[in-house]
Structure formats: C-alpha cells, structure tokens
C-alpha positions in Angstrom: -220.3 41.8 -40.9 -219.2 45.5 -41.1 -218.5 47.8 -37.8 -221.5 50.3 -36.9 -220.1 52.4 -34.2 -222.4 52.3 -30.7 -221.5 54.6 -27.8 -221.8 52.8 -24.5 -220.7 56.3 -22.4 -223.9 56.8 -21.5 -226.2 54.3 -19.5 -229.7 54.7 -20.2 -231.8 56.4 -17.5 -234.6 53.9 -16.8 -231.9 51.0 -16.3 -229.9 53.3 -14.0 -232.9 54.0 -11.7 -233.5 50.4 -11.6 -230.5 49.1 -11.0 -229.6 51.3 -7.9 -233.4 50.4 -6.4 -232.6 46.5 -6.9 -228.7 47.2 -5.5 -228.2 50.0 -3.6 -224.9 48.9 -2.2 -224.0 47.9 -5.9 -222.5 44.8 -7.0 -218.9 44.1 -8.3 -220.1 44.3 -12.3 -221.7 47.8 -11.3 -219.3 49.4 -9.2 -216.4 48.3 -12.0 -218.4 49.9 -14.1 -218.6 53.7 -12.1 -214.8 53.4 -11.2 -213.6 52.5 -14.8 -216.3 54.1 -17.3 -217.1 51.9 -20.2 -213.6 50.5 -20.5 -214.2 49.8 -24.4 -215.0 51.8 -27.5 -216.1 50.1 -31.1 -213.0 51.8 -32.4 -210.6 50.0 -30.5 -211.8 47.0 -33.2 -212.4 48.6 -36.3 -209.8 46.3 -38.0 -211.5 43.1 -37.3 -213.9 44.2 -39.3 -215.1 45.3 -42.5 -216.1 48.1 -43.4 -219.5 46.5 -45.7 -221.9 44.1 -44.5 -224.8 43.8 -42.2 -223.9 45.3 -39.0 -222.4 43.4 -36.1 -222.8 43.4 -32.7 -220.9 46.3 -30.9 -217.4 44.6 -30.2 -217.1 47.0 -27.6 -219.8 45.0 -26.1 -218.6 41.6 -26.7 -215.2 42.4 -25.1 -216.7 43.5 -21.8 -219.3 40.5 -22.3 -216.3 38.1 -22.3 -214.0 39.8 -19.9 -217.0 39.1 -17.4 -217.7 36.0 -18.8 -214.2 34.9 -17.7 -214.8 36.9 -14.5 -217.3 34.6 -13.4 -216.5 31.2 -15.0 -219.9 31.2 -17.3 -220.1 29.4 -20.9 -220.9 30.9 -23.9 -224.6 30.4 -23.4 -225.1 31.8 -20.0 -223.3 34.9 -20.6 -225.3 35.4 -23.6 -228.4 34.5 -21.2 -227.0 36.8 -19.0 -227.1 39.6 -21.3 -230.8 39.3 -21.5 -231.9 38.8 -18.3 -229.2 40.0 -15.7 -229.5 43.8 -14.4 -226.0 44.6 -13.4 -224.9 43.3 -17.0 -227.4 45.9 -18.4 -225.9 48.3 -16.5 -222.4 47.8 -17.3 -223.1 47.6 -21.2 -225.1 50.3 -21.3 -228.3 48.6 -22.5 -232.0 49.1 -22.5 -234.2 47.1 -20.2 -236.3 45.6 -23.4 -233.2 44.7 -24.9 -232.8 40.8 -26.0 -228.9 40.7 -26.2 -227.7 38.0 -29.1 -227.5 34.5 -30.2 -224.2 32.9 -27.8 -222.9 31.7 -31.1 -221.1 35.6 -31.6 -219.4 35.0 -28.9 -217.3 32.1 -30.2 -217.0 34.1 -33.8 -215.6 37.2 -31.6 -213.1 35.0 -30.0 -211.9 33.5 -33.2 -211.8 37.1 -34.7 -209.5 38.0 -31.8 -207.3 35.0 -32.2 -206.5 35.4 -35.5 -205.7 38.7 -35.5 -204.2 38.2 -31.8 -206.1 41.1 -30.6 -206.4 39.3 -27.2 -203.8 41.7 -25.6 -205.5 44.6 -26.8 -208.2 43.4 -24.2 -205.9 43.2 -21.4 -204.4 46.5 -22.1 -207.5 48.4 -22.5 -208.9 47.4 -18.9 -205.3 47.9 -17.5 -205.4 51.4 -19.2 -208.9 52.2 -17.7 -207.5 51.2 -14.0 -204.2 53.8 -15.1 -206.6 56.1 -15.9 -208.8 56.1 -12.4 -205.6 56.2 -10.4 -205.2 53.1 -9.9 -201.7 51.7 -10.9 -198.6 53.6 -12.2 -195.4 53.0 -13.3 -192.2 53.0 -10.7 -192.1 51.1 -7.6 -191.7 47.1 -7.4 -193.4 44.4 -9.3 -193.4 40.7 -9.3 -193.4 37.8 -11.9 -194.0 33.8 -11.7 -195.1 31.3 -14.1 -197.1 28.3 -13.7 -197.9 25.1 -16.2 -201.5 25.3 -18.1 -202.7 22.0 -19.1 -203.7 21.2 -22.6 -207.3 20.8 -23.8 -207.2 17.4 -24.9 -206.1 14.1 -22.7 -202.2 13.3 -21.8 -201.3 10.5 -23.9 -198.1 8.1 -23.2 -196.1 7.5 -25.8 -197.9 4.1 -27.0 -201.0 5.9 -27.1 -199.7 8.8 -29.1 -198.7 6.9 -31.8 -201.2 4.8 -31.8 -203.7 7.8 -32.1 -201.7 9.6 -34.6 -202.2 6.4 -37.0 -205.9 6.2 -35.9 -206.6 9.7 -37.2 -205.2 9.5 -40.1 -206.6 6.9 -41.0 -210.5 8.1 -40.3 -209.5 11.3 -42.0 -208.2 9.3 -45.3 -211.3 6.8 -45.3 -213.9 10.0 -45.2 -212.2 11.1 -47.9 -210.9 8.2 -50.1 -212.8 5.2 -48.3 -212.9 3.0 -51.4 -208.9 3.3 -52.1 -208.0 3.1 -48.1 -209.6 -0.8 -48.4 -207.6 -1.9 -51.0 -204.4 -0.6 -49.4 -205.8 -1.5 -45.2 -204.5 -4.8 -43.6 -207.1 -6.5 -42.3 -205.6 -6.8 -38.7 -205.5 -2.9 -39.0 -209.0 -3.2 -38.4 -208.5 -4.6 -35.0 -205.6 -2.8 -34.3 -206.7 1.1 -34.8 -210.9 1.0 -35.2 -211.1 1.7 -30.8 -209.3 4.6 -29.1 -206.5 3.7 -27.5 -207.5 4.2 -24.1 -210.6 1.4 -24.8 -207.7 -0.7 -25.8 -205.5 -2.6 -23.5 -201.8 -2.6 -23.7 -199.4 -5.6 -22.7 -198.1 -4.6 -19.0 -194.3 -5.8 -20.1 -192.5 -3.2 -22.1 -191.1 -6.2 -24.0 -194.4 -6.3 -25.2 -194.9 -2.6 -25.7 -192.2 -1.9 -27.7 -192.9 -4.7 -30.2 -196.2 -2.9 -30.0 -194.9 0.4 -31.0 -192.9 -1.1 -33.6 -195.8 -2.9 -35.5 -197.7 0.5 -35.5 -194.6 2.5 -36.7 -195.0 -0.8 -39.7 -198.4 0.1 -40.1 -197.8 3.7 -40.2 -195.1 3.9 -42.6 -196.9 1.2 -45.2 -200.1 4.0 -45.0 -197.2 6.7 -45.5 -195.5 5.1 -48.8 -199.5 4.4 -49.7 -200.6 7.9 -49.8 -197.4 8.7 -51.8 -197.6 6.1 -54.5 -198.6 7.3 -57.7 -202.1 5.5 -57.5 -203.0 7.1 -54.6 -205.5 10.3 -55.2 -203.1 13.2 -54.7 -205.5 15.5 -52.3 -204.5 12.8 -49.7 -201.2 14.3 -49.2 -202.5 17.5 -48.0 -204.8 15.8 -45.4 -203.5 17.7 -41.7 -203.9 13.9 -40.1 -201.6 12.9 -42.8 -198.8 15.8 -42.4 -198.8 15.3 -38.8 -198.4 11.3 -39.3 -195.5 11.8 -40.9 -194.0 14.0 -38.6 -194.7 12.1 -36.1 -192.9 9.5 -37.9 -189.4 11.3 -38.2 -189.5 11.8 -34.5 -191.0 8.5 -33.2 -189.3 5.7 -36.0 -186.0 5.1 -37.6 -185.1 2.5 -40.2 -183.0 -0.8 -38.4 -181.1 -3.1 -40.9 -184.7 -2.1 -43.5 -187.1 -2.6 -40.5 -189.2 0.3 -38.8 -188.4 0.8 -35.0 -189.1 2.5 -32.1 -186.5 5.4 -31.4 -185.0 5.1 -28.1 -185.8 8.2 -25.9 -182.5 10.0 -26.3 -182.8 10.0 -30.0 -186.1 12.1 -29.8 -186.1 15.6 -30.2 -186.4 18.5 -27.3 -189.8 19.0 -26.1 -189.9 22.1 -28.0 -190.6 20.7 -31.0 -191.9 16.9 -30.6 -195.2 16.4 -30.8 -197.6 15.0 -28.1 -201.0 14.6 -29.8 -203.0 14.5 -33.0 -205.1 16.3 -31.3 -203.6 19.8 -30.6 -200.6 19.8 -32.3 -198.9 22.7 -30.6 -199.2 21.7 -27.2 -196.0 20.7 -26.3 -194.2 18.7 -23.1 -192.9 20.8 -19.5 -190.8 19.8 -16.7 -190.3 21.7 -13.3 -188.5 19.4 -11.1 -190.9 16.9 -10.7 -194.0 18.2 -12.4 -194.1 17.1 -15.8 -197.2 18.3 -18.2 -198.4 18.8 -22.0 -199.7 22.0 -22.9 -198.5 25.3 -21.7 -196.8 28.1 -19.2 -198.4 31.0 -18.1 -196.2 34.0 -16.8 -198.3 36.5 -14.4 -196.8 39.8 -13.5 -198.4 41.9 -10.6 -197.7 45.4 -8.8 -197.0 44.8 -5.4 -197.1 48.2 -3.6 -199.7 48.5 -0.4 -200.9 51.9 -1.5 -202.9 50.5 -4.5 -204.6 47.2 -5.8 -202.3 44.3 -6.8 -203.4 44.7 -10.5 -201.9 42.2 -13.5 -199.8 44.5 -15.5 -198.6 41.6 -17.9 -199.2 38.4 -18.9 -197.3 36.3 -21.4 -198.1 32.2 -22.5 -195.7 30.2 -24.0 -195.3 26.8 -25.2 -194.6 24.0 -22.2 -190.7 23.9 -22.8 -189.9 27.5 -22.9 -187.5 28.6 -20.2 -188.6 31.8 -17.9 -185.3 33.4 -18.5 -186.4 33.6 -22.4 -189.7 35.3 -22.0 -187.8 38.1 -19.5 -187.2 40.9 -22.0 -190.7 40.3 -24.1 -192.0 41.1 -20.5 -190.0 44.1 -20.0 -190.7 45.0 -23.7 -194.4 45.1 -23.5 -194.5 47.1 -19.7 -192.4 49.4 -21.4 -195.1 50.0 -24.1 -197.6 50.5 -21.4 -195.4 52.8 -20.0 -195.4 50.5 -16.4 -191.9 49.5 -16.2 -191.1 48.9 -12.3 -187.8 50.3 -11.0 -187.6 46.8 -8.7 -188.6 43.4 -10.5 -189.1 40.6 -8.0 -188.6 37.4 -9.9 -187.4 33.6 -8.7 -184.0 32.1 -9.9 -185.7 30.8 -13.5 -186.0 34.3 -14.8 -182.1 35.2 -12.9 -179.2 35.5 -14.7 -175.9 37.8 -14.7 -176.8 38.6 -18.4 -180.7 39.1 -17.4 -179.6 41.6 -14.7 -177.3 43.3 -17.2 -179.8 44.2 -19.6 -182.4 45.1 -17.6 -180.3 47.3 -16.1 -178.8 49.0 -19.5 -182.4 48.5 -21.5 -185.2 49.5 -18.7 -183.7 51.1 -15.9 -184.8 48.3 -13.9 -183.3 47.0 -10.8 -184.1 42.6 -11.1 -184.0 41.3 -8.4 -183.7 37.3 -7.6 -181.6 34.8 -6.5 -178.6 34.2 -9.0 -177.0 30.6 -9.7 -173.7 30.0 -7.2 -171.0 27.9 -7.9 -171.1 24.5 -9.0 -168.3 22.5 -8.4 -168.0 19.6 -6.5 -165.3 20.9 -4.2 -167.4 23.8 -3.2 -169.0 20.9 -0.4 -166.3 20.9 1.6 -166.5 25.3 2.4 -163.1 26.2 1.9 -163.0 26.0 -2.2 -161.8 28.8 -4.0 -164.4 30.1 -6.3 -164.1 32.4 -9.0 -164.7 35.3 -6.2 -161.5 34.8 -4.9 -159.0 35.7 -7.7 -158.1 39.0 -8.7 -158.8 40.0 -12.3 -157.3 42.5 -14.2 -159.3 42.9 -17.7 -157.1 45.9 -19.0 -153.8 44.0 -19.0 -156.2 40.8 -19.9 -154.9 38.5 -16.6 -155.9 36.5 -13.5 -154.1 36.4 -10.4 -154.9 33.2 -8.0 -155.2 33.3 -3.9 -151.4 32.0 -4.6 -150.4 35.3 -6.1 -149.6 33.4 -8.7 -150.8 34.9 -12.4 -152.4 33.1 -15.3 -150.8 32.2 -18.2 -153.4 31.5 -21.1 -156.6 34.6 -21.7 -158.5 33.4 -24.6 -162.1 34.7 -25.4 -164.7 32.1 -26.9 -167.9 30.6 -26.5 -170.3 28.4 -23.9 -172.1 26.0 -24.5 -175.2 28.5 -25.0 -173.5 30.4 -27.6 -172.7 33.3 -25.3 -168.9 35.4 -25.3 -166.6 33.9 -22.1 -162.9 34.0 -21.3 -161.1 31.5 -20.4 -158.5 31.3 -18.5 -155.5 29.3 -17.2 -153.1 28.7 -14.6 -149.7 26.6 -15.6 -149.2 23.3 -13.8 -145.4 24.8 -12.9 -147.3 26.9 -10.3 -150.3 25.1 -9.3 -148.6 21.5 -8.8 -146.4 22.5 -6.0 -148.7 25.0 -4.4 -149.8 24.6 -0.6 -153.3 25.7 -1.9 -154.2 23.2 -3.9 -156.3 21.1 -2.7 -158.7 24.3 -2.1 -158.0 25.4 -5.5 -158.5 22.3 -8.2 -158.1 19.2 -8.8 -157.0 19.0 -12.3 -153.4 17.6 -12.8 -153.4 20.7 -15.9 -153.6 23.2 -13.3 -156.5 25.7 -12.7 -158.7 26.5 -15.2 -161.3 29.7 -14.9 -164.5 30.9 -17.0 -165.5 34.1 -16.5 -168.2 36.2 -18.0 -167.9 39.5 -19.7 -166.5 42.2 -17.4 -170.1 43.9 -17.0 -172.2 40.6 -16.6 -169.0 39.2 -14.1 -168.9 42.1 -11.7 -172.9 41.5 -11.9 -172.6 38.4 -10.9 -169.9 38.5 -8.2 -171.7 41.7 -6.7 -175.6 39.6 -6.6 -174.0 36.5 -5.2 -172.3 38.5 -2.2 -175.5 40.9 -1.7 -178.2 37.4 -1.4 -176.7 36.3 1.3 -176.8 39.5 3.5 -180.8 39.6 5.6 -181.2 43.5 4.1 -181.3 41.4 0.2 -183.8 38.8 2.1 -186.0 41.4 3.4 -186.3 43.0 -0.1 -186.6 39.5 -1.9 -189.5 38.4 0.6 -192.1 39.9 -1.1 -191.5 37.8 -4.1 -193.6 35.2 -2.7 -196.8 37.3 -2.7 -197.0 36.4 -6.4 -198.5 33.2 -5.3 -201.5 34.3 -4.5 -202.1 35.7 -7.5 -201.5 32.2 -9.3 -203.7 30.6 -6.9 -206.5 33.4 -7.3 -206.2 32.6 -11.0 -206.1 28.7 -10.7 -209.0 28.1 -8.0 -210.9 31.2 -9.1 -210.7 31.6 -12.7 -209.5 28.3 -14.1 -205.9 29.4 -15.0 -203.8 26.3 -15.2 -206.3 24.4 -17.8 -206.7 25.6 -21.3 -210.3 26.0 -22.3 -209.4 25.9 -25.8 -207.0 24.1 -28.6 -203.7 25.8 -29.4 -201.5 28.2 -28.4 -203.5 31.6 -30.0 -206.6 30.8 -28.2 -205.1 30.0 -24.7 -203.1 32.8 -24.8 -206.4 34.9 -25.3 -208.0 32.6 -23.0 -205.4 33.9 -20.8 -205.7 38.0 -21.5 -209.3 37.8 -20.7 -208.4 36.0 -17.5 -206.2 38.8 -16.5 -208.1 41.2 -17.3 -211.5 39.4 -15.0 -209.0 39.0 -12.3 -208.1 42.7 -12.3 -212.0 43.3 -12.4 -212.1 41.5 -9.3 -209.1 43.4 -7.3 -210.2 46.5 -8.8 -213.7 45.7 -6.6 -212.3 44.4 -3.4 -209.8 47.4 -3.6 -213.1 49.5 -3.7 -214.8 48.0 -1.0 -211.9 47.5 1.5 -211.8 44.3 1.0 -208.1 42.9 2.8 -205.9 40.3 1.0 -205.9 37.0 2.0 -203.4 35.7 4.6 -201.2 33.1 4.0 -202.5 29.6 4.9 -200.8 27.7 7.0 -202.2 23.9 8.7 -202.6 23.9 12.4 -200.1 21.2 12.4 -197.5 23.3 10.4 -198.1 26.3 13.3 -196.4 23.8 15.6 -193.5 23.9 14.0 -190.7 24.6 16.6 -188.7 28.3 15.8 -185.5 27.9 14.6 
C-alpha cells in the first residue's frame, strides 16, 4: 500500500456542530483534541510506506486511533468499531459523520509496520511535541525516573517445564514438516512423554525424581538433535526456529557426564541476560529485584515533576528483564536531550546512582542527578567508629594517601575492578599499621590497610554525595522522588503497564510508547479540567502509627 497524504487540520463542520450539541462540556478525546491540534500528519510516516500501491489508510489516523486505543484499554475490534460509530472519535480524526472507518485487521498491520521499523518512539515524541507546543512542558527544572518489571506474554515456566516444552515444539514443528522421517527416528515412549503440555502433565514431587526427569528429556533432546543433523535427515530441518532454539537451549540446560547427557547444575547456567526461558517468546528473559523474580521485561518511566504544569511522560525506555537501571541512564539522558527536555535536577533511586553516573551527567547534560549513592561496605563499619575511605587525606598530585595515623602509604598503583573500570589502589605497610593505637578502627588485615579509590573526579563525587544524603536540606529535595510512583501505578492499574500485550521485545516496547503517550492524553485532560492529583493512600490502620 502506497502513502496518499490526508489533512486532518480541519474538522468537518457538520461533525463539529454535532459534537458540541451531544457534549457541550466536551469529553477527554475532544478537549485533547482543541488543546493539542491534530497531533499527527501523514508525513511523519512516509517511510513506512511505499510510494506505489493502492492507497492506505491515513497513518496519521491510525496513530491517533491507537494512541486512544491504549488510552482506553479497547482491542483491535472495538477501536475499529469505535471509529464508525463513536462521535468524539470522529471529532478528533477529523472525519465525516457517514464515514465507515476500516476493517480492525489495519490496525495490527500498522503496529507491525511500526515495529519493524521501530517507529514506536516517533509516536511518543510527536504527542510529547504537541503538549511542548501548547505550553505545556519545557525543558529545565526537575524530573523523575523509576522502572518497574513487565510480564511476558506467554506463561512462566519452571525449569522442567521449559525444557520439556522446548523438546515438545520442536518436535510438532519437525512432524508438520517431515512427519514421515520424524517416525522412523521417534521413540515410542516419546509419544507419552512430549504429545501433552507440560502443565497437563504431572511431575514427580521429589527432585530426585525431577532431575532424572530432566535428564531423560535432555537424552531425548540431544538424540532429535544428532537426528536432524545426520546426513539422512532432509536438510530444511536445520533451519526450523523450534529446532535452533532446541539446541540452544541445549548448550545452556545439558552437558556431557562420563558420555551421558545431564542436567547442568544452576551455577553452571548462564546470566539471565542471555538464557532462555521459553519456546515461546524467545527474548523474554529472567529479573530479580530483591525478592520479586519475573520473565519478560522492565519498563523505565520518566516524568516532570514541577506544580506549575502537568506531570507529562517525557521518556520511556524497555529493556530486557536483567538489565541494570544504571545501564539504561545515559540512553535516557541521550534521547531528553534530542527532545531538547533535559532537566537541570534528575530525581532517581539508588539503582540508577553511581559516582560515575553523577560524573557524566554532570560533564555530558548539565544535569544535577540526584539519588542516594552506595556507602561503605565493610563489615567493621557496624560497630560506628570504622575508618572509611572519608577519613584519609589524599594527595593525587604527589600520587599518596595519608591515614588518620598520619602515617603515609607506601604502594599507588592504578588498575582495574572487577567491572572493568580505572581504580587506584593503595597501601599502607604493616611497619606502621601493626603497632598503631588505631587499628582496630582501621583494618583488620595482618598486611596492613589497603584502600580503593575512584578516579579523582568520580571520588570527590562520591565523598561529597555521601556527606550531603545525610543532611534533611538533601532529604527535602530527594522527597519528591517518590511521586514517580503514581505514575507507575497510573500506568499499571489504568493502562495495563506491567503485562506485555504482545511477544518480544520490539512490540512491547511500542506497546509501551503508545502507553505513554495515552497516559499523557489523560494528564493533559485532568490538567485542563482542574482535575487535582491523587493523594497518597494510606490504610486507616497505618494512620495509627505512633510519630516518631
């Protein structure tokens, strides 16, 4: 389908005069509509499509279509109903009263048009740009990030089940294609084994019992495997995706014991960022968060926070399960940047904090980050009186430490953590540190005192944030971090945030650009109508709680 331009700037006459007799107060799709203008133009699409064909529907359209679709939690077939028969929608896209909309199926088509080209950003931006444009947020000033875990499409699966289901689907993918060879090579107990889901199946309770399980179906599996890479077998089998990702699964799950196939202990499977956790999505991955554990996703929001405007999403950013928050910091930066809405204060919790975070948000953005930084972790710090890295004088011209002694190191050497970034080390000799009346605040290494610092920027960060978070002036300004959970919950009870509609990792994070962009539709409204933010809930039992 090629692009025939549509202009949506003007709304036809006889829908106007209908639409303000049937809601003369307005409604929130209408009075979007009059604050932002049409938000979207066919242009801003032309290169999802081509330029011959039959005409398509105006993308322009079919972004507002789904932005509102999202708005109000509707499914492909009641927002195309809505189209036709709903006279606010009409309004907002600019259409005739006869008009008959389209089939729901373009929806799903626009989506994967958007996904592949991940256009679903573009989305976001354009409303965001609209609300810039009506005065309604701006650069400067503070803003506020959090993440939360989005579920996965398709069902959890333990780790019996997952194997089990791996060999399952490749199995029914090989018989629909090469049924006849697949019973010459099946066991027959396979049959009984892998014909039900696991879930209709039921496991042995003892893990005894499970693990022999496990190892019988990494057997199975790896007899398919050497099957479909026999010489007799027909060679398109090798391509199959069920196939690939058996195999896969495979290397991570099995190893080879004295020539038998068994189950890898736990610490011998790789980091959640790359094992796999179903056949059936493949890059949904496993989170932790203390003691939330998912498969799927994370979601980071960022809001503006100031009480002169709306709290409008300015960014929004999805990542695979295991990412960390400090690694998706400067894409977040990156992108306000390009929207020219960088905050000069960023509110964020201790996930996104770090000495080298502040450092180059500082140097990069101009922006102050504010959060709570990691303090010391050593064991002695317990007992209050422990000499921490704050309390020795360093001199990083003449390259030298001086302890609470006064007595001065005797080893500077540069090198590397465990992360891969530059530290110095540094070192104290026994001579001084065995005999010293300090010691037992100091260390308790019979070496002597040992130090890692930072690089001299990133250390005088650090030293500087950990004195300044414990002051109330630095709590005052950090409390209105925690406003950033409203807008989590308004996008988890409201608009389905934390469960991914879709399979994969393009079209949840497009999933999640037209949620951002429906829940700014939605503050953008209450803003207009004086509608007041929600207080904090606390329980009537919780209210009881004694001050103090």
């Amino acid at each position: 389908m090629s692009l025939r331009g549509v202009e949506l700037a003007e709304i036809p006459a006889e829908t106007v005069q209908l639409a303000r007799a049937v809601f003369p107060k307005g409604c929130l799709v209408m009075r979007v509509r009059d604050a932002l203008g049409p938000v979207f133009a066919d242009a801003d699409f032309e290169e999802l499509f081509p330029v011959r064909g039959r005409p398509a529907v105006s993308p322009a359209r079919l972004a507002l279509v789904s932005v509102l679709q999202f708005a109000e939690g509707l499914t492909d077939r009641q927002a195309a109903h809505a189209v036709r028969s709903r006279l606010d929608w009409k309004y907002a896209l600019s259409l005739e009263l006869a008009d008959t909309g389209f089939d729901f199926s373009v929806l799903s088509e626009f989506r994967a048009r958007l996904a592949e080209a991940d256009a679903g950003r573009a989305v976001f931006d354009t409303v965001l740009r609209a609300a810039g444009e009506a005065g309604l947020v701006k650069a400067g000033k503070r803003q506020r990030t959090d993440a939360t875990h989005v579920l996965a499409a398709t069902r959890d699966l333990n780790r019996l089940e997952f194997v089990v289901e791996t060999l399952r689907t490749a199995l029914n993918q090989v018989a629909e294609v090469a049924g006849d060879w697949l019973s010459g090579v099946a066991e027959p107990e396979w049959f009984d084994r892998y014909s039900a889901r696991p879930e209709d199946n039921r496991f042995a309770s003892r893990w005894a019992a499970r693990v022999e399980h496990g190892d019988q179906c990494g057997a199975d599996g790896t007899l398919l495997l050497q099957a479909v890479w026999s010489p007799q077998a027909p060679p398109e089998l090798r391509g199959l995706p069920a196939v690939e990702f058996l195999r896969r699964t495979w290397v991570q799950q099995f190893h080879q014991v004295d020539g038998a196939v068994r189950w890898r202990e736990p610490k011998n499977t790789p980091p959640g960022l790359i094992r796999l956790r179903t056949p059936h999505e493949t890059e949904a991955r496993t989170g932790a968060k203390r003691d939330l554990g998912w498969s799927g996703y994370k979601v980071h929001l960022s809001e503006t926070c100031e009480p002169d405007r709306p709290h409008l999403i300015t960014h929004i950013h999805t990542t695979p399960a295991p990412v960390n928050d400090d690694a998706v910091l400067e894409d977040i930066h990156t992108a306000l940047a390009e929207r020219d809405l960088l905050p000069d204060e960023h509110l964020v919790d201790a996930g996104y904090v770090d000495a080298e975070q502040i450092h180059h948000a500082r140097r990069d953005h101009s922006i102050d980050l504010v959060g709570p930084v990691g303090k010391n972790t050593n064991r002695q710090q317990a007992t209050g009186d422990f000499f921490d890295s704050t309390r020795f004088t360093v001199d990083w011209d003449q390259r030298q430490a001086v302890c609470p002694g006064g007595h001065t190191s005797v080893q500077w050497r540069d090198a590397r953590s465990h992360r891969g970034t530059p530290v110095t080390r540094v070192r104290f000799a026994e001579r001084h540190c065995g005999p010293c009346e300090l010691r037992i605040s100091c260390t308790n290494a019979e070496t002597g005192r040992n130090l890692t610092l930072r690089p001299k920027t990133e250390h005088e960060i650090l030293q500087q944030a950990r004195t300044e978070q414990d002051t109330d002036h630095w709590r005052r300004r950090y409390g209105h971090r925690a406003g950033v959970e409203g807008a989590i919950s308004q996008g988890v009870q409201a608009f389905g945030l934390r469960r991914s509609r879709y399979r994969g990792l393009a079209k949840t994070r497009l999933q999640h650009h037209f949620t951002g962009a429906a829940i700014n539709l939605a503050r953008i409204d209450a803003w207009l109508t004086g509608k007041p933010l929600a207080r904090t809930r606390v329980s009537p039992f919780a209210a009881l709680r004694p001050a103090g």
